[in-house]
C-alpha positions in Angstrom: -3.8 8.6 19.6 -3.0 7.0 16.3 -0.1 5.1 15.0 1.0 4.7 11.4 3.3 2.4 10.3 3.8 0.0 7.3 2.5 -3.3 7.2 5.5 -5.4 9.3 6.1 -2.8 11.9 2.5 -3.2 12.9 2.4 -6.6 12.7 5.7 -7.0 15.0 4.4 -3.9 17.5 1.4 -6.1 18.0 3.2 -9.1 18.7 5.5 -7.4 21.0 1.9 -6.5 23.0 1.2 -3.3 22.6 -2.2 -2.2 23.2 -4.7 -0.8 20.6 -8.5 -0.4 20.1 -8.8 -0.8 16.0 -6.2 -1.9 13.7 -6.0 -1.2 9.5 -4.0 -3.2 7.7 -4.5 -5.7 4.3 -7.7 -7.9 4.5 -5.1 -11.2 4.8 -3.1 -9.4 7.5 -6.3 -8.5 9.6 -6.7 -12.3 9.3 -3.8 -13.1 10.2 -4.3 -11.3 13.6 -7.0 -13.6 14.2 -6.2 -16.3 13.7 -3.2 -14.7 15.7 -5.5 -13.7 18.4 -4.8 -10.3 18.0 -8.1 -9.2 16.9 -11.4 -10.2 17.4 -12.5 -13.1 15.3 -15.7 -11.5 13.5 -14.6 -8.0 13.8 -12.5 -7.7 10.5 -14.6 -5.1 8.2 -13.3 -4.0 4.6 -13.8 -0.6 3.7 -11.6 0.3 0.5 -9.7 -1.0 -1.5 -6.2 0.2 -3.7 -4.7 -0.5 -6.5 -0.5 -0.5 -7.0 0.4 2.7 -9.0 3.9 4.9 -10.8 5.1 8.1 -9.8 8.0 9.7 -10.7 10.0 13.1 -9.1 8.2 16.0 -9.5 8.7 17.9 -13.1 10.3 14.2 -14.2 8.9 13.6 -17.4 5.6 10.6 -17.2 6.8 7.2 -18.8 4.7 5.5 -20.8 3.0 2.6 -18.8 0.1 2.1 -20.6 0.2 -1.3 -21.5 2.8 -3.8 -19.8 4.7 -4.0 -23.0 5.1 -0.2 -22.3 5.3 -0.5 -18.8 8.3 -3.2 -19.4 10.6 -0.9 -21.6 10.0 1.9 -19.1 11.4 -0.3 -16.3 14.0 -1.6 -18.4 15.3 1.6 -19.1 15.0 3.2 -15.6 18.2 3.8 -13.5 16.9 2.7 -10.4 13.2 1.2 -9.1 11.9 1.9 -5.8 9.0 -0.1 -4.2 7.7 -0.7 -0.3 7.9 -3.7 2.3 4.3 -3.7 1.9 1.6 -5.8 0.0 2.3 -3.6 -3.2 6.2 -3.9 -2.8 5.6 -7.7 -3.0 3.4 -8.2 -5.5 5.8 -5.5 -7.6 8.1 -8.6 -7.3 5.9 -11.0 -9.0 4.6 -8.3 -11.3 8.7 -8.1 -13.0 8.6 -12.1 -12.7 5.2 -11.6 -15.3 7.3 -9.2 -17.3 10.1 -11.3 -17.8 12.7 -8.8 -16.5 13.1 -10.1 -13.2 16.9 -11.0 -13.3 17.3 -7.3 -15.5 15.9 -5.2 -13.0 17.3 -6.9 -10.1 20.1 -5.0 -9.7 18.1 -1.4 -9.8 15.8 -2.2 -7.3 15.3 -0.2 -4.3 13.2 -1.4 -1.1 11.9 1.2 1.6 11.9 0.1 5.4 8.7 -0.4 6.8 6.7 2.4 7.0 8.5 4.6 5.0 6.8 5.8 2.0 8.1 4.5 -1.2 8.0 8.6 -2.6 10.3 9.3 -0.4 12.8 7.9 -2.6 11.5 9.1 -5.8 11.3 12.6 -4.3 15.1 12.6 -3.0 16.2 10.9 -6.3 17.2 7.6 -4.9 14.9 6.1 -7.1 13.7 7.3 -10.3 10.6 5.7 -10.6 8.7 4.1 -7.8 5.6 2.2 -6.9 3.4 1.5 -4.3 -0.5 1.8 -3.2 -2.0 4.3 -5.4 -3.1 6.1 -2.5 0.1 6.9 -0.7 1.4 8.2 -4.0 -1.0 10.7 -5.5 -0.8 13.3 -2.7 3.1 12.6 -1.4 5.1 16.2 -2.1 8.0 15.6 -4.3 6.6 13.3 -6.9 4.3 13.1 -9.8 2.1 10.6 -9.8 1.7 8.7 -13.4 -1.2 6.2 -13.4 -2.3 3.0 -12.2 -0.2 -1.0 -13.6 -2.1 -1.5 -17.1 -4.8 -4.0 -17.6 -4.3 -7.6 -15.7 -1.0 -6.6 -14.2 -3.4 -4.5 -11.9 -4.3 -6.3 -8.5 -6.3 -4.6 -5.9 -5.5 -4.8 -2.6 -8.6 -4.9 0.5 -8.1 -2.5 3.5 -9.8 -3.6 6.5 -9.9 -2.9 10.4 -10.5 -4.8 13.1 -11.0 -5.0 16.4 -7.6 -5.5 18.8 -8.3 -8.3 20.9 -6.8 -6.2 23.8 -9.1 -2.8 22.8 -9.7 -0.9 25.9 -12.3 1.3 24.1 -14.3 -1.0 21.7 -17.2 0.4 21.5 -15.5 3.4 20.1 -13.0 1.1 17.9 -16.6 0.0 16.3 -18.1 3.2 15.9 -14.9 3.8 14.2 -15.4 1.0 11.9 -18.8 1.7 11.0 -17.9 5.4 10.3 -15.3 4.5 8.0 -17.6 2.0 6.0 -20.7 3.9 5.7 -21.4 5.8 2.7 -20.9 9.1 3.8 -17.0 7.9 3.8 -16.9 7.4 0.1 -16.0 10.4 -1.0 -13.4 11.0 1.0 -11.9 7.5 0.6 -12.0 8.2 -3.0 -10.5 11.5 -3.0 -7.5 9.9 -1.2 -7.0 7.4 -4.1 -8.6 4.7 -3.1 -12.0 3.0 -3.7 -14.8 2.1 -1.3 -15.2 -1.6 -0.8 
């Protein structure tokens, strides 16, 4: 059985106890669980990495974010901004701190709940333009995905696994890791919007 959730629901299901063999979250919050002891020290492995990317509702004409001046006057003249609880919803935070906007956007800001996909918003209209990992947007049903933050606003973030410190299969937890890092996985990490580590 598998369990997806967003970044703080998994981090409070595993301090509430509950049992499971391999765990994916952000490199730091893998770490975190060890040093938690959660997860196995040693165990954390990295195996792709995302970048933060737009979308907008599907058939919504693509804003021009191609530079962060661009990518500035966009957000200033959306309605409303929706981004995640996640590592990409808070570095969005710092990213309108870089713009300058901060204080301007404030007000149109739109936050999921944990483990609720930022397109969710975008394709119900809540939000008119949203971000959030690259790869949770280009395949979400709804939306339209637009590209990538431009140049040094871009930060990657590391997906890794590791093993819970409570696994009752961890052989197969391993196997599981080394699957998802080997080469063969590329391709498919890729076509899901992300890139291998």
């Amino acid at each position: 059985m598998h369990v997806f959730s967003g970044t703080i629901n998994v981090a409070k299901r595993l301090a509430a106890g509950e049992p499971y063999d391999l765990i994916i979250m952000s490199g730091p919050a893998i770490d975190e669980q060890i040093k938690l002891g959660k997860a196995v020290a040693g165990s954390r492995v990295d195996f792709a990495k995302s970048g933060t990317g737009l979308a907008v509702r599907k058939g919504a004409a693509k804003p021009d974010i191609s530079s962060a001046d661009a990518l500035k006057k966009t957000l200033l003249a959306a309605k409303s901004i929706g981004y995640s609880t996640g590592p990409s919803g808070l570095y969005m935070l710092s990213v309108f701190e870089k713009l300058g906007i901060a204080e301007q956007v404030k007000g149109k800001l739109k936050q999921t709940p944990s483990g609720v996909f930022v397109g969710t918003l975008i394709a119900t209209g809540e939000a008119e333009v949203g971000f959030q990992q690259i790869s949770e947007l280009v395949h979400f049903a709804g939306i339209d995905y637009v590209g990538p933050l431009p140049g040094d606003l871009q930060r990657m973030t590391m997906f890794s696994a590791g093993i819970h410190a409570g696994a009752k299969q961890a052989d197969a937890a391993r196997a599981l890791a080394k699957f998802i890092t080997a080469p063969a996985a590329a391709p498919v990490i890729r076509k899901h919007g992300l890139e291998p580590a």
